[in-house]
N, C-alpha and C positions, 0 to 999 in steps of 0.2 A: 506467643510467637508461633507462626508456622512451622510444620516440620523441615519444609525444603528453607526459609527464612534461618531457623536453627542451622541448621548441617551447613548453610556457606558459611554461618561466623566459626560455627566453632571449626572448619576448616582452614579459614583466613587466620585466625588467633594460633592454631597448632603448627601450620605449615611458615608463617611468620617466624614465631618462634624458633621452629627450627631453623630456619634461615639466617638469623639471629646469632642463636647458638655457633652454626658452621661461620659463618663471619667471623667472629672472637678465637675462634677458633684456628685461623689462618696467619701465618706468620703475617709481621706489619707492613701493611696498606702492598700485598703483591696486585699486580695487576689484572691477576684472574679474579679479584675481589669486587672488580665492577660489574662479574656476571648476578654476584647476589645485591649491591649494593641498589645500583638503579633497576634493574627489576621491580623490586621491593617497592622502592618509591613512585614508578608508574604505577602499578598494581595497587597500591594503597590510593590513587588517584583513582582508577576504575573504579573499587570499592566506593568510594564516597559516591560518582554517580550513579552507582550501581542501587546503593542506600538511597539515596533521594527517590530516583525512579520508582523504587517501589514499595515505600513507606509514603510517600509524596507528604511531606510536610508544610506548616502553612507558610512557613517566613522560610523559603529555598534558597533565599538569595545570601543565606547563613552562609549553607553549605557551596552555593558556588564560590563563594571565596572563598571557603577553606581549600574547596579543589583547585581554585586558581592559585593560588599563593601555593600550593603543593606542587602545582605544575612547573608554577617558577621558579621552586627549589631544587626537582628534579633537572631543570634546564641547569641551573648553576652546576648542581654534581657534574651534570655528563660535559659541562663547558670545564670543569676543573679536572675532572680526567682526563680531558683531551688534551691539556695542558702538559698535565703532568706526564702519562703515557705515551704519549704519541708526540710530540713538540719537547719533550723529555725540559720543560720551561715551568718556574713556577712566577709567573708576575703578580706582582701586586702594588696598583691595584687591576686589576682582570674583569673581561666580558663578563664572566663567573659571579665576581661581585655586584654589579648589577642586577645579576636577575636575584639572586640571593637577596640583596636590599632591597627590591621593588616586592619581593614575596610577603616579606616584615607587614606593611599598609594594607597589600591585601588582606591577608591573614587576620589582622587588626582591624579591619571594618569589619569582619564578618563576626567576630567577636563585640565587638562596638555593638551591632546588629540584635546578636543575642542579649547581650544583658538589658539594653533598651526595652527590646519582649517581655523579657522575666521581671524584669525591674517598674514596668511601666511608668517610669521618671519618679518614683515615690519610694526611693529608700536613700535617703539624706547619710542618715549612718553609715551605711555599705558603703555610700561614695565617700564620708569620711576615714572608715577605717582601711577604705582601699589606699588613700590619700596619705596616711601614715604609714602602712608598711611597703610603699613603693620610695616615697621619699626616705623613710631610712636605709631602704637598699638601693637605691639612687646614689645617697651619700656612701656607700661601701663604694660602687661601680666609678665613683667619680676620684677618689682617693686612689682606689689600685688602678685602673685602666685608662681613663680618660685624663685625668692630670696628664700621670707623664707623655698622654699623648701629645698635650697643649704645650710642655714645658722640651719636649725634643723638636732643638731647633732645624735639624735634619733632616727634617721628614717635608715634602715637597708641598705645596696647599690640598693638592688633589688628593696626596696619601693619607694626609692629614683628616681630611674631611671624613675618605670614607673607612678610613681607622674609626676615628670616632664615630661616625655612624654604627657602627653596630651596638658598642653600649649605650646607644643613646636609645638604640629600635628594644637593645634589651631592659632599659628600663621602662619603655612603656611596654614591653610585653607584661612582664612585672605588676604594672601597674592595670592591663587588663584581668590579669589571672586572678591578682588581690579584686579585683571588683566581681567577677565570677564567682568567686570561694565566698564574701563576707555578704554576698547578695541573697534574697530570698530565692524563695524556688525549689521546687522537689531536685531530690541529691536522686537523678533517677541511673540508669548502669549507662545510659548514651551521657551524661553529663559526668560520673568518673572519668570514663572512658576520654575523653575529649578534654578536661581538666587534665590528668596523668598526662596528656601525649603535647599538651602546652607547658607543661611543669618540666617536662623532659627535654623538651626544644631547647628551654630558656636554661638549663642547666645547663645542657649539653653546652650550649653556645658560650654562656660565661666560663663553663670549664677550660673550652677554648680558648677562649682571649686569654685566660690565667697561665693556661703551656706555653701560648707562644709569647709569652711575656715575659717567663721565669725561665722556659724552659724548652726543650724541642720537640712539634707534633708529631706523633707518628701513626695516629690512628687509636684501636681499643678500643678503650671504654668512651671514650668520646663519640665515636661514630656508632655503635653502640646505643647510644643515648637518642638519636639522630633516626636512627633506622627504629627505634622502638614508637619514638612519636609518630612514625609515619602507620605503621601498624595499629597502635589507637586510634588513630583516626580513621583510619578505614574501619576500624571496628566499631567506634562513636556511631556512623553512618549504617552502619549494620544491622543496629539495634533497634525494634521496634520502639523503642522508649524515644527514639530522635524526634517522632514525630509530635512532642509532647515539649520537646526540651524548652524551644520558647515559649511557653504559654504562661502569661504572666499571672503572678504568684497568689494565693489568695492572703498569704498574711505579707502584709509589709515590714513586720517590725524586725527589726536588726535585733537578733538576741546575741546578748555577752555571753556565750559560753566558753568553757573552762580553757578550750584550743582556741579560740578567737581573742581572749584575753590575754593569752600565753604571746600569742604573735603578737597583740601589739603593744605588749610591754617588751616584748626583743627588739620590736622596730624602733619605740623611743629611747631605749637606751644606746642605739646603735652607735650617737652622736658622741654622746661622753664617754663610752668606749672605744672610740677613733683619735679622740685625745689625749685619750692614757697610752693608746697601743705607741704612737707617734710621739709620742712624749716620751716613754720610754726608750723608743727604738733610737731615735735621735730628738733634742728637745728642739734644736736650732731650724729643723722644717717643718716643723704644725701649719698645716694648713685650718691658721685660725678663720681665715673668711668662712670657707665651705664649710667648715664644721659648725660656725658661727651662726652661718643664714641655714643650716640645717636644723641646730637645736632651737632654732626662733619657730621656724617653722612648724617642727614638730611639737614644742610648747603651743604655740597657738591652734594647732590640728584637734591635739587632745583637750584643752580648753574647749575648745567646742561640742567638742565629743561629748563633753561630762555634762555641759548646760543643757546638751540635748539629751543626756542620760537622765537628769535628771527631771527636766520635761515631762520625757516618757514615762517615768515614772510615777510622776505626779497621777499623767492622765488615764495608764494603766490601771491608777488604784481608783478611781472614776469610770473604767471603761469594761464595756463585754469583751472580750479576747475576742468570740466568735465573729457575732453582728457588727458590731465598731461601735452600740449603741452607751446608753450610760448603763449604772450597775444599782441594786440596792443600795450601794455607798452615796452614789448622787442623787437619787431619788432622794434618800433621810435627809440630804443635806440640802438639796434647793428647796422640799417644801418647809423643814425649819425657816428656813429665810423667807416663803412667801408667807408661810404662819404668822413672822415676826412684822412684816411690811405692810400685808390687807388682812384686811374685812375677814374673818373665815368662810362667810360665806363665796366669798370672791375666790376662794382656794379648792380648783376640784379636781379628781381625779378618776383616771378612769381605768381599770384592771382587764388586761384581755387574757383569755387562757383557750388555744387552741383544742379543739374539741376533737378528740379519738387521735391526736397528734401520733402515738406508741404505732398505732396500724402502719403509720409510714414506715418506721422504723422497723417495722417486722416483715414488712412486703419487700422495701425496698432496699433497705442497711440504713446505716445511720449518717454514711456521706451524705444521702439523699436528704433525710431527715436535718441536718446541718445545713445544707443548699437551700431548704424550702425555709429555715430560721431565717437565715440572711435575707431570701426574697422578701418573705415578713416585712421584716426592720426595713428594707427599702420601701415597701408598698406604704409602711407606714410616715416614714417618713415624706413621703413622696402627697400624703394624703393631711397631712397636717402642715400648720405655718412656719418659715423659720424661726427659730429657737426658744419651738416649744422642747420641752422635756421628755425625752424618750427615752426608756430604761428596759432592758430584757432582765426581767428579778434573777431567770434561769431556769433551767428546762423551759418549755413549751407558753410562759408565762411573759407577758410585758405590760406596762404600762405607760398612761399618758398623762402627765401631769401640764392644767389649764391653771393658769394662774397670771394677772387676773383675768377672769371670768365668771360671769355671771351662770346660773343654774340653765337657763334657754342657751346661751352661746354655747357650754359644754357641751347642752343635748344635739346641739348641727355639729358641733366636730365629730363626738359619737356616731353621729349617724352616718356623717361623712367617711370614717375610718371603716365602718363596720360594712357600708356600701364598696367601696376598696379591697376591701378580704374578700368579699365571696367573687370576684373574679379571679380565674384559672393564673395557676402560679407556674412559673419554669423552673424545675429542678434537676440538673443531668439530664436534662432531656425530654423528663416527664414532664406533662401539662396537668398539674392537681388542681382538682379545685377543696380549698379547705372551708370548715367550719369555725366560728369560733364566737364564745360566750362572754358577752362583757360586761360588766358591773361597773356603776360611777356612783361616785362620793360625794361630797361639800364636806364640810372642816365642822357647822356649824356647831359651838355649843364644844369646842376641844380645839388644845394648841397643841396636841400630841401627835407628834408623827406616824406613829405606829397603828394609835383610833383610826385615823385617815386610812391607816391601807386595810388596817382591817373592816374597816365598814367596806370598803370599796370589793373586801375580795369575799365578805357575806354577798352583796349582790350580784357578785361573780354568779357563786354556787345556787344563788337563785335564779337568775339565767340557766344554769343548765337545769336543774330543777324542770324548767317550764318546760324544757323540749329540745335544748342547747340552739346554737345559734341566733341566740337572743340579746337583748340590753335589757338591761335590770337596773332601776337607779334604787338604793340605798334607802329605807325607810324603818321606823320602831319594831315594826310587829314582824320585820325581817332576822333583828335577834333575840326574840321572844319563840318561831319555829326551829331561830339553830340552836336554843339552849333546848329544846324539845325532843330535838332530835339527837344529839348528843346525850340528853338521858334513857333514849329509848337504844341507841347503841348500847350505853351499859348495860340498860335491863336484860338485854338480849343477848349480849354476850354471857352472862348469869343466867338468864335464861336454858342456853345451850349446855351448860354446865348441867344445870340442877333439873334437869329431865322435865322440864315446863313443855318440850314441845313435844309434837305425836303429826303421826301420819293417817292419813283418810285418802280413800282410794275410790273414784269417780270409771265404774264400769264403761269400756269400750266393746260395742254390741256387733251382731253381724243383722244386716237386714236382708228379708224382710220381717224373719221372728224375732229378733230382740234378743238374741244368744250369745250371752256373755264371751268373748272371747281373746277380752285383753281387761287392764287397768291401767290407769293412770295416777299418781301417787302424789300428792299435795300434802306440803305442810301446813302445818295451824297451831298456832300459842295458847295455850290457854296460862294467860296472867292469874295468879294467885289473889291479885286485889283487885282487876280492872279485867278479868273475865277472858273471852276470847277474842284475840287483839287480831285486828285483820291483815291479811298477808300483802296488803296496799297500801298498808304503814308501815312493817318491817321491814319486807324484802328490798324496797328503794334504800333502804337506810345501809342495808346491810352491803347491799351493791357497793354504798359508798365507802365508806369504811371498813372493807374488803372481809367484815365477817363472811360474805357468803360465800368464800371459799372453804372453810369451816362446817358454816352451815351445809353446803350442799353435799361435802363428804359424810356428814354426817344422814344426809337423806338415802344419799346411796346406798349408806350401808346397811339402814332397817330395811329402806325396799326390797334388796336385795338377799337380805335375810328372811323378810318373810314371804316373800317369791320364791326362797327353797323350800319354807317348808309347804307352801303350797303345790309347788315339785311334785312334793314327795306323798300327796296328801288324796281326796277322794274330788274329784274333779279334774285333775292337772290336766286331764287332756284335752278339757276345752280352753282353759287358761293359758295360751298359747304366749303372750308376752306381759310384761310390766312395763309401765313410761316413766321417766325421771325426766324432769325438766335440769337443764343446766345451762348456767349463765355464761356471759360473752368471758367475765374475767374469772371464771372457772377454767375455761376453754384455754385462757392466755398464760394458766400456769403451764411453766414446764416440765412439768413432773404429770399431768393429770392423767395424761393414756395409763400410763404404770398401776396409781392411785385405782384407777376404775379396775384393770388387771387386779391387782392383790385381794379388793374387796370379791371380784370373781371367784377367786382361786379360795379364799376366806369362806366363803356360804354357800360355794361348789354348787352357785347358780350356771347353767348351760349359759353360754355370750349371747347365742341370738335370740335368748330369754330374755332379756336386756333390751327395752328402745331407751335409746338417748334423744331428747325432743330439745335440738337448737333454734335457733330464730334466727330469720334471716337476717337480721340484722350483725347478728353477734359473729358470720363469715363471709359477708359479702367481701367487705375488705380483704380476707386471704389472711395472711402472715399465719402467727404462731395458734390462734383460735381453728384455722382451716385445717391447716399441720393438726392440730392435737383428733381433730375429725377422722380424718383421714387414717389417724392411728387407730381409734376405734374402730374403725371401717376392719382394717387387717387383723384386730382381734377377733373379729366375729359376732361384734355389738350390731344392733339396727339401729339405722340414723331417722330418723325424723326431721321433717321442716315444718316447726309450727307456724301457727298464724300465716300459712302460706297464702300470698298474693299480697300482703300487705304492706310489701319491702318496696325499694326502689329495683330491685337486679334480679326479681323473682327466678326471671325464666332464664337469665342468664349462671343464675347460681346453678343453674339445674346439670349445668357442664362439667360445673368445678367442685360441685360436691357430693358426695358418695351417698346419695340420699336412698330410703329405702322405701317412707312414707310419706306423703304428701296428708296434712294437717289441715282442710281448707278453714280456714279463721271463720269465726261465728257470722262477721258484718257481712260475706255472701250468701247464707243458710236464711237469716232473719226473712227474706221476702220473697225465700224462692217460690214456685207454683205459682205468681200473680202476675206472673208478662213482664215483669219489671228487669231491669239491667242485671239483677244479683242471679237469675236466670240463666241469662245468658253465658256470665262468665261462670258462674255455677257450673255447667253444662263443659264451658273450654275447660276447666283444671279438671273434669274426670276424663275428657278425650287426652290432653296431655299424658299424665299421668298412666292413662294406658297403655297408651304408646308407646313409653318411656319403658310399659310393664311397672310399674309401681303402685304400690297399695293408698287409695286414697281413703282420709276418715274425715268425716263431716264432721264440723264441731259445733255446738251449741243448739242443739238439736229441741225444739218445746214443744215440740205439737203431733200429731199422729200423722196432722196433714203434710208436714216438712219434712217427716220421715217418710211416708209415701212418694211423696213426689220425686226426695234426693232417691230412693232407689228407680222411678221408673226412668233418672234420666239415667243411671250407673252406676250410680254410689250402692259400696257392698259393707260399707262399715259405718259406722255415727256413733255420738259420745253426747250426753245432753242431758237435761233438767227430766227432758219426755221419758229417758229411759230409768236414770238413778239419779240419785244426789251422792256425791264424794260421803261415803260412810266408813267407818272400822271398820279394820283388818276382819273381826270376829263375824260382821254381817257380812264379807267377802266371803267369806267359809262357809258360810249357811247356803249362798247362792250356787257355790260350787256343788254342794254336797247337794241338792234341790236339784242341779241340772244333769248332776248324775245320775241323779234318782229318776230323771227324764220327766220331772214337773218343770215349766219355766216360772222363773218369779219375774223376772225383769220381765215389764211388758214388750 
C-alpha cells in the first residue's frame, strides 16, 4: 500500500470511528444526530468511489453497486428524517421505504457479481452449504417476523407487502453472505472488510424488525450497526487488496472446516429446535407446515452435501491438490488394471522430471514454482489424448501412463509431450522456458506395478545422465550402470572416510616465463583394489547423490590447509592464489558462505588467497547458488568463471556476478595462432575481460606455440599440459623453493 493510500484508510477507519462512538453517545435519536448520521453515509459513498478510481479494479461494476445501493440508503435516511424532524410524521409505509427496498437488489447484484468472480460457477458445495444456512435462518425469519405478518389481518395489502419485504431482502442477504463466507477465494483485509459491513447491515436490520415487533425503536445499538456497515464499506474500497477481491479462486474445493461444520450443524438443527421452542411455548400453534417443508429441505440439502462429500473424497484420495492431476494412488491403480487387461508389452509409461526445476523456486519463490507446476499439468494434458492417464507423483515429477499402446505409438506421444514442454511457460507473469528429462517403460516380462515405474524412472536418470532434456526408453544394460553406480557411491562415501582420496595441484603460470604464480587443486581416488579411479566416474556420481557436498568441504579444507602452510613457507610470494573448483549444489547449500568462512578462520589462510572457480552454468539461473557467490564475494574470496564462453548467459553473467577471473575453456586455446574462429574469439574474451579490468587465464594450454601466441594477443596467465601436469603438494614446494632460489623449473 502506498503511503498517501495508507494514511486515507487509516484516517476514514479513526475518524469513522469516532463518529461512531460520539453517535452512541447522544441521548436517543435527537435531532442534531443527523449531522453525524448522514455524513457518515455519503462519505462512505465518496470512499467507495474514491477506492475504485484509484485501485481501478477489474470487475467495477461490484463496486458501483455497492455505491449505488449505499446511495439509496443514504436517500432513505435523509427521506426518514425528514419525516420524522421536520413533518414531526412517522408513515409507514414511506418514500424512505422505497429507496431503502430498491437499495436491498442493488446491493445484491453486486454481491451476486462478486461471488460469480471468485466462484467461477465451480463450487457446487459453497452453493450447497450457502443453501442450508440461509434456509435455516429463513425458517427463524419466517416464524418470528414474517408469519405474523401474513397472519395480522390489519395490516392494509401495501403495508403488508412491504412489511414483508424486508425479511424477505433479509433472507437473501443471508443467503448471499453464507455464499461469500463458504465460497473459495483469498480471505484478503478488502474481503473482511466488506463481509463485516454485510454481516452488520443484515443484523442490524433483523435487530430492527425484532424492536419493532416486541418492542419500541429508539435508536442505539441498532443504528450503531448501520453507520458501522457503512464505514466497512468505505474501508472494503480503500483497501488495495479490493482490486484482487474477485479474481477467481485457484482451488475450488469447499473445505469442511471445524467453523464451516459448526454453522451448518446449527443451521440444520434450527428446524427441530422451532418445534420444540413452539411446542413448548404453546403446543396448539406449531407452525407444522413451515417447520415441515423446512426440515425436508434441509434433510435433502445435506443429503446432498454428504454424496458430494463423499465424492470428493473418493477423488481427493486419486487426486493432486495442486495440478487437479491423478496421484501415485491412481497411477498404482490404473496400471494394475491395464497389467491385468493387455499384453505387457501393450502397457507403457512414461516418467517426466523437470530438470533444475529448485532454480525456479530460488529466483522466483515457490508461488511461481507452483504456477509453472499447474502450467505443466495443462501443457500436458493439452499435448496428450482424452483419458489418458496423468499423474504428478510430486514435487517436480509426473507421468504418463499409454495403455494400450504399442512401443512406436508411446515413442510419438513422447515425442509429442516433450515437443509441448520446451515451449515458453506463463507463470505470474514470467515467460519460462523449462527443461525436462523423460524416461519410458513397457511392462515386458512383469505384472508388478512398481518394476513399471522403476524401469521408467532408471530411464529417467538416464536422460539426464546424457545431457538432461532428453528421452531415454528403458533397456538391460540401463540397470546393470545403476547397480554400478550405486556401488561406486558406497565405495566413495568409504572412500572419503578412510583417507583413499589426495590432492594434486596443476600450476597456474604468468607468461611469458612460465612463473608459477597460482595453483589449481584437483582431487584423485586412489582405490586400494582398482587403482586410480578417475574424477569422470566419481564426481558425476557424487553430484548425484549429493556426496559432493561432503566431498568438496573436504577439498577445501586440505587446499586451504596446505595453502597456509605455503603462506608461511619459502616462495609465498610468488604463490599469490590457490583454486578450488565448487559445484552448482555446493553453492545451493545454505550454510556454504559460513562453511568456506570457518575453514578461513581454521588454516588462517588470507581470503583473497582463496579462488573459488564456479561455472557458468551452476549461476546463470541466480537464486541461492548466485546468493552464496556473492557472499563469498563480501568475504574477500576471488571468484572465478570456469570454462568461460561455453555457457548460454556468458556475457550476461558478467553483470550479475562478482567475478574476479575469467577461466577461457580449453576448446578456444586448442587452435588458436591458425586463422581459425577459436582466434578470434580467443582475442574477444581478453579485450572483454580487460575492459571489465579482470584477470584472464588460458586453459589447456600444450604447446610453446599456443602459449606464444595467447600472450602476443593479451593473455598474461595460462594453465596446461606445456607448463606442468597436476603433481603433489611436496613437488609444489620444490618449485616454490627453485623459484626463490631464482632458478625457473616450470618452463
Amino acid at each position: 500500500m502506498t503511503s498517501k493510500g495508507d494514511r486515507l484508510l487509516r484516517a476514514w477507519l479513526a475518524g469513522g470511528l469516532l463518529a461512531v462512538v460520539v453517535y452512541c453517545l447522544l441521548p436517543a435519536r435527537p435531532w442534531y444526530g443527523v449531522l453525524i448520521y448522514e455524513p457518515l453515509g455519503f462519505v462512505s459513498l465518496i470512499m467507495i468511489l474514491v477506492g475504485v478510481r484509484r485501485h481501478r479494479p477489474a470487475r467495477r461494476r461490484i463496486w458501483y453497486c455497492i455505491a449505488a445501493g449505499q446511495a439509496l440508503w443514504v436517500l432513505g435516511d435523509v427521506t426518514f428524517d425528514f419525516y420524522d424532524y421536520v413533518l414531526h410524521r412517522s408513515p409507514f409505509p414511506s418514500l424512505a421505504d422505497v429507496f431503502y427496498l430498491a437499495g436491498y437488489p442493488v446491493l445484491m447484484a453486486g454481491l451476486f457479481i462478486l461471488v460469480r468472480g471468485r466462484t467461477a460457477g465451480r463450487d457446487r458445495a459453497g452453493l450447497i452449504d450457502a443453501a442450508v444456512i440461509a434456509t435455516g435462518l429463513g425458517l427463524v425469519c419466517w416464524a418470528f417476523f414474517m408469519r405474523p405478518i401474513v397472519q395480522d389481518d390489519s395490516l392494509s395489502p401495501v403495508t403488508a407487502v412491504i412489511s414483508l419485504a424486508y425479511p424477505v431482502m433479509d433472507v437473501v442477504m443471508i443467503a448471499m453472505i453464507a455464499r461469500l463466507f463458504t465460497g473459495p477465494g483469498a480471505r484478503t483485509p478488502s474481503y473482511r472488510f466488506l463481509m463485516a459491513g454485510a454481516v452488520l447491515l443484515t443484523g442490524s436490520d433483523i435487530f430492527f424488525s425484532a424492536l419493532n415487533a416486541f418492542f419500541t425503536y429508539d435508536g442505539g445499538a441498532t443504528d450503531a450497526g448501520f453507520l458501522l456497515s457503512y464505514l466497512l464499506w468505505g474501508a472494503a474500497a480503500l483497501h488495495p487488496s479490493m482490486r484482487s477481491l474477485s479474481e477467481p479462486a485457484t482451488d475450488h474445493v469447499a473445505r469442511l472446516s471445524r467453523v464451516r461444520l459448526a454453522l451448518l450443524a446449527a443451521a440444520s438443527l434450527l428446524a427441530p429446535c422451532l418445534l420444540l421452542i413452539q411446542g413448548l411455548h404453546d403446543p396448539r400453534h406449531v407452525d407444522w407446515v413451515a417447520s415441515g417443508v423446512g426440515a425436508v429441505v434441509l434433510f435433502l440439502l445435506v443429503l446432498v452435501r454428504m454424496s458430494g462429500l463423499v465424492t470428493l473424497v473418493q477423488e481427493q484420495a486419486t487426486q493432486d491438490e495442486l495440478t487437479r492431476l491423478g496421484n501415485r494412488r491412481l497411477l498404482h491403480r490404473e496400471v494394475e488394471r491395464a497389467l491385468a487387461e493387455l499384453a505387457p508389452d501393450q502397457v507403457q509409461l512414461a516418467l517426466i522430471d523437470l530438470d533444475d526445476f529448485k532454480t525456479v523456486n530460488d529466483r522466483l519463490g515457490y508461488h511461481v514454482g507452483d504456477q509453472l507446476l499447474t502450467a505443466v499439468a495443462g501443457r500436458l494434458t493439452e499435448a496428450t489424448a482424452p483419458g489418458t492417464v496423468l499423474v504428478r507423483l510430486g514435487g517436480d515429477e509426473f507421468a504418463v501412463l499409454l495403455a494400450p499402446a504399442t512401443q512406436p505409438e508411446a515413442d510419438a506421444v513422447v515425442r509429442e509431450v516433450a515437443e509441448a514442454l520446451r515451449q515458453p511457460m506463463c507463470a505470474d507473469g514470467h515467460d519460462l522456458l523449462i527443461r525436462a528429462s523423460i524416461g519410458v517403460a513397457d511392462a515386458a516380462d512383469t505384472q508388478e506395478p512398481r518394476e513399471l515405474l522403476r524401469r521408467a524412472d532408471v530411464a529417467m536418470y538416464a536422460a539426464k545422465d546424457n545431457g538432461k532434456q532428453r528421452v531415454a526408453r528403458y533397456h538391460l544394460e540401463m540397470d546393470l550402470h545403476s547397480v554400478e553406480e550405486v556401488r561406486l557411491g558406497a565405495q566413495l562415501r568409504h572412500a572419503i572416510d578412510a583417507s583413499e582420496m589426495h590432492l594434486v595441484y596443476q600450476p597456474i603460470v604468468e607468461l611469458p616465463d612460465g612463473r608459477m604464480v597460482g595453483v589449481e587443486a584437483l582431487v584423485r581416488w586412489q582405490h586400494p583394489q582398482h587403482g586410480l579411479v578417475s574424477p569422470g566416474l566419481f564426481i558425476p556420481v557424487a553430484e548425484r547423490n549429493g556426496l559432493i557436498v561432503t566431498l568438496g568441504e573436504w577439498i577445501l579444507r586440505e587446499a586451504c590447509q596446505q595453502a597456509a602452510r605455503w603462506q608461511n613457507g619459502p616462495g609465498s610470494q610468488h604463490l599469490r592464489r590457490i583454486s578450488v573448483n565448487v559445484s552448482a549444489r555446493q553453492l545451493r547449500e545454505p550454510d556454504f558462505a559460513a562453511t568456506v568462512a570457518g575453514i578461513l578462520r581454521a588454516t588462517g589462510l588470507e581470503p583473497e588467497r582463496l579462488v573459488v572457480e564456479v561455472t557458468e552454468t551452476a549461476v546463470f539461473d541466480g537464486g541461492a547458488a548466485l546468493e552464496s557467490v556473492w557472499a563469498l564475494h563480501r568475504l574477500g574470496v576471488t571468484i572465478a568463471l570456469d570454462d568461460f564462453g561455453t555457457g548460454h548467459s556468458s556475457l550476461g553473467l558478467l553483470r550479475t556476478c562478482p567475478a574476479n577471473i575469467l577461466k577461457v575453456d580449453k576448446s578456444f586455446v586448442d587452435e588458436v595462432g591458425g586463422g581459425s574462429d577459436q582466434d578470434v574469439i580467443a582475442t574477444a574474451l581478453i579485450q572483454i575481460a580487460g575492459g571489465l579490468r579482470l584477470d584472464a587465464i588460458a586453459e589447456g594450454v600444450e604447446s610453446a606455440g599456443q602459449a606464444d601466441h595467447l600472450h602476443r594477443i593479451g593473455y598474461r596467465y595460462a594453465q596446461g599440459f606445456h607448463f606442468a601436469r597436476p603433481v603433489p603438494a611436496a613437488e609444489i614446494t620444490e618449485l616454490l623453493r627453485a623459484e626463490a632460489a631464482g632458478s625457473l623449473v616450470v618452463p
